[in-house]
C-alpha positions in Angstrom: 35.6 -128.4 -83.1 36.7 -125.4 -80.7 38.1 -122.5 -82.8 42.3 -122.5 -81.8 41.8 -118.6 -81.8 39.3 -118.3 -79.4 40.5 -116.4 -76.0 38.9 -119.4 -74.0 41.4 -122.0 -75.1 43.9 -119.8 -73.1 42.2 -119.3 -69.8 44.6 -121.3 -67.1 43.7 -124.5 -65.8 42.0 -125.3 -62.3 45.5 -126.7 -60.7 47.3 -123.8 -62.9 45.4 -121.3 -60.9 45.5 -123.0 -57.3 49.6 -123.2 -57.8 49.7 -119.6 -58.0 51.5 -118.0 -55.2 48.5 -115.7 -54.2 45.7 -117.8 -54.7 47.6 -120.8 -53.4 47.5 -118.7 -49.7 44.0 -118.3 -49.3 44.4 -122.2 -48.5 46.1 -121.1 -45.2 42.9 -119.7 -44.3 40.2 -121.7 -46.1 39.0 -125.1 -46.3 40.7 -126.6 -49.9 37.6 -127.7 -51.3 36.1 -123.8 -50.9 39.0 -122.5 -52.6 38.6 -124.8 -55.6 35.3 -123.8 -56.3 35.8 -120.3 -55.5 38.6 -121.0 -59.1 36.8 -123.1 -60.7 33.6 -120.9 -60.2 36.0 -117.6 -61.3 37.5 -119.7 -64.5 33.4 -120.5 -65.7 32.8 -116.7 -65.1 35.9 -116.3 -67.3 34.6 -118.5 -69.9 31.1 -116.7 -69.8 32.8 -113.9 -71.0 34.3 -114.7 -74.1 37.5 -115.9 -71.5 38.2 -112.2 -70.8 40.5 -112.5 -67.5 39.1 -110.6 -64.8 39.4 -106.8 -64.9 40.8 -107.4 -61.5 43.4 -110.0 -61.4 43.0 -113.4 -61.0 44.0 -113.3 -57.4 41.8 -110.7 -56.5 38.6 -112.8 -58.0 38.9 -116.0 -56.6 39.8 -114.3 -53.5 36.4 -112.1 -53.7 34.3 -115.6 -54.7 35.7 -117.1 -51.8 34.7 -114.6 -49.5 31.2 -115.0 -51.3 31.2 -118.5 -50.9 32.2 -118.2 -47.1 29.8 -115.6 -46.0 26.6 -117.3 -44.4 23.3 -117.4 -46.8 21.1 -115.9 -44.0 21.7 -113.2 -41.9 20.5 -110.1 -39.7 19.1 -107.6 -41.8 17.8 -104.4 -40.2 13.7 -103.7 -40.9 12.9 -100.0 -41.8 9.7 -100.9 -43.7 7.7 -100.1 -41.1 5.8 -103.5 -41.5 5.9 -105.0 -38.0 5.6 -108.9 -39.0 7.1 -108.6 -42.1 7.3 -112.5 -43.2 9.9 -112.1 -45.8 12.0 -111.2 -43.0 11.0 -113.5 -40.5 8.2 -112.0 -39.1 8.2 -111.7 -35.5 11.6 -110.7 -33.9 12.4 -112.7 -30.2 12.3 -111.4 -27.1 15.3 -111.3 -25.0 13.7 -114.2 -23.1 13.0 -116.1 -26.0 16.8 -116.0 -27.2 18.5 -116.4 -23.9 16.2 -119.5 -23.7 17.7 -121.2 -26.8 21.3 -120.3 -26.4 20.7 -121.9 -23.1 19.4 -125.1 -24.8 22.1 -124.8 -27.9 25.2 -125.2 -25.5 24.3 -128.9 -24.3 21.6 -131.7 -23.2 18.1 -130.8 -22.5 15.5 -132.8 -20.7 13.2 -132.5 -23.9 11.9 -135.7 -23.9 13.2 -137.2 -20.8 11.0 -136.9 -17.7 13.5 -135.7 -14.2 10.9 -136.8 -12.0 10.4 -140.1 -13.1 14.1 -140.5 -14.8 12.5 -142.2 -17.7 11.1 -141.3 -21.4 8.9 -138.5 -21.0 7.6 -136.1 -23.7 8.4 -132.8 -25.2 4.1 -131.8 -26.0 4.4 -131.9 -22.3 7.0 -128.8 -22.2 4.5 -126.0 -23.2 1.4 -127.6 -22.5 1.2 -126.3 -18.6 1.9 -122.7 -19.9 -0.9 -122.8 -22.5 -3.1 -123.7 -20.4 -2.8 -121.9 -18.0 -2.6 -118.1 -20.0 -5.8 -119.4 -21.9 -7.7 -121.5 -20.0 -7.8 -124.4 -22.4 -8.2 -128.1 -21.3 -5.4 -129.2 -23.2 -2.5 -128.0 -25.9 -0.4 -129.4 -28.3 3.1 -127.7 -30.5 4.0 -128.7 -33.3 6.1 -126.6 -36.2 3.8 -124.2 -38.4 0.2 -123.4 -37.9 0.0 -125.3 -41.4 1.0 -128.4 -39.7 -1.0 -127.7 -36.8 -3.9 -127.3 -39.1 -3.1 -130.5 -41.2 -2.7 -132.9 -37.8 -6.0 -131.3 -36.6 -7.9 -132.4 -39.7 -6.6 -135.5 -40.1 -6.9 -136.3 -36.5 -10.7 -134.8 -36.3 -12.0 -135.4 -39.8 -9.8 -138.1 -42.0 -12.0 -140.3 -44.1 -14.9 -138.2 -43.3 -16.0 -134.9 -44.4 -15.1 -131.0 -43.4 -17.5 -128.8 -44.0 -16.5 -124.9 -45.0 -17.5 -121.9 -45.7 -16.8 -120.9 -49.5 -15.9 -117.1 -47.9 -13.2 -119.0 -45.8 -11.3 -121.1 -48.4 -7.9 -119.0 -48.3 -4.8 -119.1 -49.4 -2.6 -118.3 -46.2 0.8 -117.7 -48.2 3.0 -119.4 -50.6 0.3 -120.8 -52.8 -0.5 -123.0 -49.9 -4.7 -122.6 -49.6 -7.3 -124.7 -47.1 -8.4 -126.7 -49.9 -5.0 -128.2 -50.4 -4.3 -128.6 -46.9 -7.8 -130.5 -46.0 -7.2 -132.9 -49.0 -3.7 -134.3 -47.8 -5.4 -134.4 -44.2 -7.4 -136.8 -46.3 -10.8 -135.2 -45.1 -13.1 -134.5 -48.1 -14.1 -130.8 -48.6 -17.8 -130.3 -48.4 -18.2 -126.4 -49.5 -21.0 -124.2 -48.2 -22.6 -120.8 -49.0 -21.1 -118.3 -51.3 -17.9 -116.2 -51.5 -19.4 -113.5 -49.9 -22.3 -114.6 -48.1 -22.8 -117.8 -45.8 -25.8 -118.5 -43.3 -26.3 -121.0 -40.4 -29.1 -122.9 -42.7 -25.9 -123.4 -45.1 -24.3 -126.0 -42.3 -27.2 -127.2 -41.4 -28.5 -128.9 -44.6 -24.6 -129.4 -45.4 -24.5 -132.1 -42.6 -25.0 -135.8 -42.9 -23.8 -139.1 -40.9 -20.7 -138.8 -43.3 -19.7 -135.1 -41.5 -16.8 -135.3 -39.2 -16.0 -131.9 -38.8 -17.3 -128.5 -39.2 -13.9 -125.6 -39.8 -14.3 -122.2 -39.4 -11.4 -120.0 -41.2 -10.9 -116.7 -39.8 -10.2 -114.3 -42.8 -6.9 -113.0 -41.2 -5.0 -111.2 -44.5 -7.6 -110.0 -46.1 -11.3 -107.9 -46.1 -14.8 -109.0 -47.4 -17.0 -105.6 -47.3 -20.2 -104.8 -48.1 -23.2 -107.5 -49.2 -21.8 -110.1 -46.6 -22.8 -112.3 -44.2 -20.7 -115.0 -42.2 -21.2 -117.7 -39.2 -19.7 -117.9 -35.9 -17.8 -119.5 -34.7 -20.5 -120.0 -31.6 -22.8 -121.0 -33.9 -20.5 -123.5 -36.1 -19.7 -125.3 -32.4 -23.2 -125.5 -31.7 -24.3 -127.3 -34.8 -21.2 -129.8 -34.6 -22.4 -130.3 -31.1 -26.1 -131.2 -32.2 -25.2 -133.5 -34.8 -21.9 -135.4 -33.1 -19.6 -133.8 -35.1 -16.1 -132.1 -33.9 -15.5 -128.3 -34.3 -12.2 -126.3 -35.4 -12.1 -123.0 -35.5 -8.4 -121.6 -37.5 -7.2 -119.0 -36.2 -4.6 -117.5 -37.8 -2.2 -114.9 -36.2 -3.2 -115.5 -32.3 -3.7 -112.6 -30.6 -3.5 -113.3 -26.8 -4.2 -109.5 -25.7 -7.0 -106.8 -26.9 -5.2 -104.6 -28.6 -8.3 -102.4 -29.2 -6.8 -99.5 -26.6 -3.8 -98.9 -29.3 -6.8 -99.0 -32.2 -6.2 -102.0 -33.3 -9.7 -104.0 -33.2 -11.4 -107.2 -34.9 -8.7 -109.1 -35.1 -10.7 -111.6 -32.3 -7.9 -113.3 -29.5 -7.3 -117.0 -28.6 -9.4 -116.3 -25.6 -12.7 -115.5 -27.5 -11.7 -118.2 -29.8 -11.8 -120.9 -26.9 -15.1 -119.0 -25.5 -17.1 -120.1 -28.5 -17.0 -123.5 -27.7 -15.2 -125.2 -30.6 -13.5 -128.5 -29.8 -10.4 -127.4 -30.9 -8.5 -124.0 -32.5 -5.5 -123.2 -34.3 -3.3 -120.3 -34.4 0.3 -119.2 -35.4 3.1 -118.7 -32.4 5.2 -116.6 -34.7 2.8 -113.7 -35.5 0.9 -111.3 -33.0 1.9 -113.9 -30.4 5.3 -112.5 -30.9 7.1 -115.8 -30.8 8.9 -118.3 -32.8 8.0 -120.4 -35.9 5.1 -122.5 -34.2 1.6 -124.0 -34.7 -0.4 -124.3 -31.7 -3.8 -126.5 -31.1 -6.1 -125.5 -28.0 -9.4 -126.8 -26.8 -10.5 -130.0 -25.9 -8.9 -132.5 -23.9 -10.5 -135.6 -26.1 -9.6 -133.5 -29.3 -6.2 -132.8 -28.7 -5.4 -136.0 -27.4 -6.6 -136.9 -30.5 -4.5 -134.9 -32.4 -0.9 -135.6 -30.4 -1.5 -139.5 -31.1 -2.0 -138.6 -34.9 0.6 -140.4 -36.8 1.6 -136.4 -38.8 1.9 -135.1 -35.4 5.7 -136.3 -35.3 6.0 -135.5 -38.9 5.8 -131.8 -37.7 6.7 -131.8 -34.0 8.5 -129.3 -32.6 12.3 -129.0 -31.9 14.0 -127.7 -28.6 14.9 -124.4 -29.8 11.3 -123.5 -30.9 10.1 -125.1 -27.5 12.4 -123.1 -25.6 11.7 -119.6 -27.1 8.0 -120.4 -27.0 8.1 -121.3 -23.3 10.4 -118.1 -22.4 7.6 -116.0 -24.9 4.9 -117.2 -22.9 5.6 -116.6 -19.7 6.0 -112.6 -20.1 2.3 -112.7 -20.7 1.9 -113.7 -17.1 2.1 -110.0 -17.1 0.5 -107.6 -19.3 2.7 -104.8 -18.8 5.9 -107.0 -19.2 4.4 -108.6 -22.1 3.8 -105.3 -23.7 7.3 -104.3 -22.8 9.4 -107.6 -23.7 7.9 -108.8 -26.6 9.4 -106.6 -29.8 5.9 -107.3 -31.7 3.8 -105.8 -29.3 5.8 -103.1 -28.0 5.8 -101.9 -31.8 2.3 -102.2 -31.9 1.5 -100.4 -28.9 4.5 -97.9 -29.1 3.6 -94.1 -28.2 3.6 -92.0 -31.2 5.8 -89.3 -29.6 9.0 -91.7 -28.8 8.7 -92.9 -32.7 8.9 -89.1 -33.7 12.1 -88.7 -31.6 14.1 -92.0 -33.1 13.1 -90.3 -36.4 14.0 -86.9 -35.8 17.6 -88.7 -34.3 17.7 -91.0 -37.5 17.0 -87.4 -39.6 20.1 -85.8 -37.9 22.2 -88.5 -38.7 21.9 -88.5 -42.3 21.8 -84.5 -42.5 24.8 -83.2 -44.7 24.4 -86.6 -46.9 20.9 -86.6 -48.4 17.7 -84.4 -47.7 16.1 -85.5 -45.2 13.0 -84.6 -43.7 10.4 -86.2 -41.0 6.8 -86.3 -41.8 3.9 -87.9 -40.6 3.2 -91.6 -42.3 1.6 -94.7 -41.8 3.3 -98.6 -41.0 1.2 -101.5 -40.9 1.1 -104.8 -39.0 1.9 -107.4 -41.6 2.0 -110.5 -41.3 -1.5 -111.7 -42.5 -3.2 -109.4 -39.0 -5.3 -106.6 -38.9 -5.4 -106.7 -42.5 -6.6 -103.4 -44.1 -5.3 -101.3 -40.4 -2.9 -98.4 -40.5 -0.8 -97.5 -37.8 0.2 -93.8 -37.4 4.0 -93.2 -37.4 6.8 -91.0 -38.0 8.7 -91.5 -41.3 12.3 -90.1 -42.4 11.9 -89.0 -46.2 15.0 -89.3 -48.6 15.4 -87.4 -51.1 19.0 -87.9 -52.9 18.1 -85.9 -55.9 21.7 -87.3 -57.7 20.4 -90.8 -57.3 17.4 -92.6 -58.7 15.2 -93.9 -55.3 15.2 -97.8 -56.5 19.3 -97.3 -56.6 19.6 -96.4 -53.1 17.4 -98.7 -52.0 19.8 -101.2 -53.9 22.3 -99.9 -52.2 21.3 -100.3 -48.3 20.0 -103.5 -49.1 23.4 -104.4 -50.8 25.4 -103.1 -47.5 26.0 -105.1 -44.2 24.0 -104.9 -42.3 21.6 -104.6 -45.0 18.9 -102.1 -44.4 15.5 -102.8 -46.1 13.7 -99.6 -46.8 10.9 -98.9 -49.0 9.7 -96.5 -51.7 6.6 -94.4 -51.0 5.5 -91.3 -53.8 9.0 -91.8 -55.2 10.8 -91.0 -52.6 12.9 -93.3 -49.5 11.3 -93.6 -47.0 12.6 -95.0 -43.3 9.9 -95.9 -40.4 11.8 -96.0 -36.9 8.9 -98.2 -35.5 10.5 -101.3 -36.8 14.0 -99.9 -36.4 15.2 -100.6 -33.1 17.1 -98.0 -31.1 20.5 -99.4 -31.2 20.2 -99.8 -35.0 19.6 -96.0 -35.6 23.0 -95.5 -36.0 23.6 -98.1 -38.3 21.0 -97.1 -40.7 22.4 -93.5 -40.6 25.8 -95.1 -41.4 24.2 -97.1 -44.3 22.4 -94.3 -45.8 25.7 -91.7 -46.0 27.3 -94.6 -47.3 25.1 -95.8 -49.7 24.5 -91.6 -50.7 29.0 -91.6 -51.4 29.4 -94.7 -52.6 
């Protein structure tokens, strides 16, 4: 039996509160059923705390849980990390191309799976396909949603009720507790391990192989470093043995990388073209990564193999949708140039950024927060992200912060707590900014967020 004493039993009722004249006018401007639960969500805060009223006014809380409420879950944030494909924040950022593309496809009809020519059903794995193959030299290509999925259709098109064999050294876990070994057993191919974790040799596939092999995988070990006693297969070599014993070939790619980036020192991360050059029937890679693109999973190689895999019954389970199709399309085509490519595409013109025009957005990011914090510019390091180059550095320009009234994890509270947030990081206890993923328009926004954060 509730206590007639306690401070709960006098909190005001839902329609109590809505009849208010204050609260009551936020219905002019809001949908009913957002202002409800923006009270009823204020009155179980209330109740939470011992039915204290808010400090605040009731007016002024519902009002504040309403814009809450309102406000969209996911938004623009700016990245000063200095982590180029920084997945937490969705990785690769579009090209200008890629976003004019699907704003052109948002506003109406599309012809995604309706063939002009013909003026019948046609099909949207036809509306990259050209482009892919003709930047890579591939017989065929196929889109679908996540390189996961690409993976999945790929074994279950090339290896279901058969078995995949695999490289112990190669069994990863690609993000989000999702690993190989998970993926290849929903494809419905058994796993047929070989060699050791750090050491595998050619003999390893070739005893591993019987008339019950369907497919030989090669993982390339994009996110992380095996050094020292080591030994691993390629790629080449995996083809050729599939090839001698009637057995298919897939070779996972991970980030794809359509350009050498060896000139800006960033090497052994091996491109979709030497991927395709080892022979494998088929490879997989991500469209969202060093391919600078959208969310995508793309499958290259054979013609018999990816046939295979666009008739696989998963392939629709993780088909692409006209947005990703579009930006994909409009991403592709500035590699018909290298130089625009470079230019266009945010992820590779971070990557291959001179070192001189990163010091001057810092030193102009350092003059707009002087008077507010110190703040000086020194010499740093960002890295790629994203599950590439793991292990590389990339020399940069960072702006240290050093707000000696203010504990470092409090201001970096703060810019991510402003709007636009600003994600910064904390490096020998100090904030630290890295204009390489800052993008010139955004320098002054930071600056704002930083002197605000700093008086706040």
């Amino acid at each position: 039996m509730t206590d007639p004493r306690d401070p709960r039993r006098r909190l005001p009722a839902v329609d109590a509160l809505l009849a208010e004249p204050d609260v009551a006018a936020l219905l002019t401007a809001h949908p009913r059923g957002l202002v409800l639960r923006a009270v009823r969500d204020t009155l179980e805060q209330a109740r939470a705390n011992d039915g204290a009223a808010p400090v605040e006014g009731w007016h002024a809380a519902v009002a504040a849980q309403v814009q809450r409420l309102a406000a969209p879950s996911l938004v623009p944030v700016i990245n000063a990390t200095g982590v180029v494909l920084h997945t937490n924040l969705g990785r690769a950022p579009l090209a200008r191309a890629a976003r004019e593309a699907m704003t052109r496809i948002a506003v109406g009809y599309s012809n995604l799976e309706y063939d002009l020519a013909r003026g019948a059903r046609g099909s949207r794995h036809a509306l990259c396909r050209d482009l892919l193959v003709e930047l890579t030299g591939a017989e065929d290509a196929l889109v679908v949603n996540n390189a996961a999925g690409a993976l999945l259709v790929a074994l279950s098109a090339l290896a279901r009720d058969g078995e995949a064999v695999v490289s112990r050294g190669e069994l990863v876990e690609i993000g989000g507790a999702f690993r190989i070994p998970d993926i290849m057993a929903r494809s419905g191919a058994k796993l047929v391990e070989v060699g050791t974790t750090n050491r595998t040799h050619l003999k390893d596939y070739e005893v591993a192989v019987t008339d019950r092999t369907r497919l030989l995988l090669k993982v390339h070990r994009s996110n992380f470093q095996v050094t020292g006693f080591t030994a691993e297969v390629s790629a080449q070599d995996i083809a050729g043995v599939a090839r001698a014993r009637g057995a298919a070939s897939l070779y996972d790619l991970g980030s794809g990388l359509l350009v050498d980036l060896a000139p800006w020192g960033l090497a052994g991360e091996p491109t979709v073209g030497e991927a395709l050059a080892s022979g494998v029937d088929a490879v997989v890679f991500s469209g969202d990564k060093l391919l600078g693109g959208p969310q995508a999973g793309i499958l290259l190689g054979r013609r018999d193999a990816i046939a295979a895999c666009r008739t696989d019954p998963l392939a629709r389970a993780v088909r692409s949708d006209k947005f990703t199709l579009a930006a994909l399309e409009a991403t592709l085509a500035l590699y018909r140039d290298p130089a625009t490519s470079r230019r266009e595409i945010p992820v590779l013109r971070m990557l291959t950024e001179d070192l001189e025009e990163i010091r001057r957005r810092g030193e102009a990011l350092r003059k707009g927060v002087e008077g507010t914090a110190s703040a000086e510019l020194i010499e740093g390091e960002s890295e790629v992200g994203g599950g590439s180059f793991p292990g590389a550095k990339l020399r940069t320009w960072i702006v240290r912060l050093d707000p000696q009234q203010m504990a470092p994890d409090t201001l970096v509270g703060r810019l991510r707590g402003g709007s636009p947030p600003v994600i910064a990081r904390i490096a020998d206890d100090r904030v630290v900014l890295d204009p390489r993923t800052i993008f010139p328009d955004e320098l002054e926004a930071v600056a704002r967020a930083v002197r605000a954060a700093l008086d706040a």
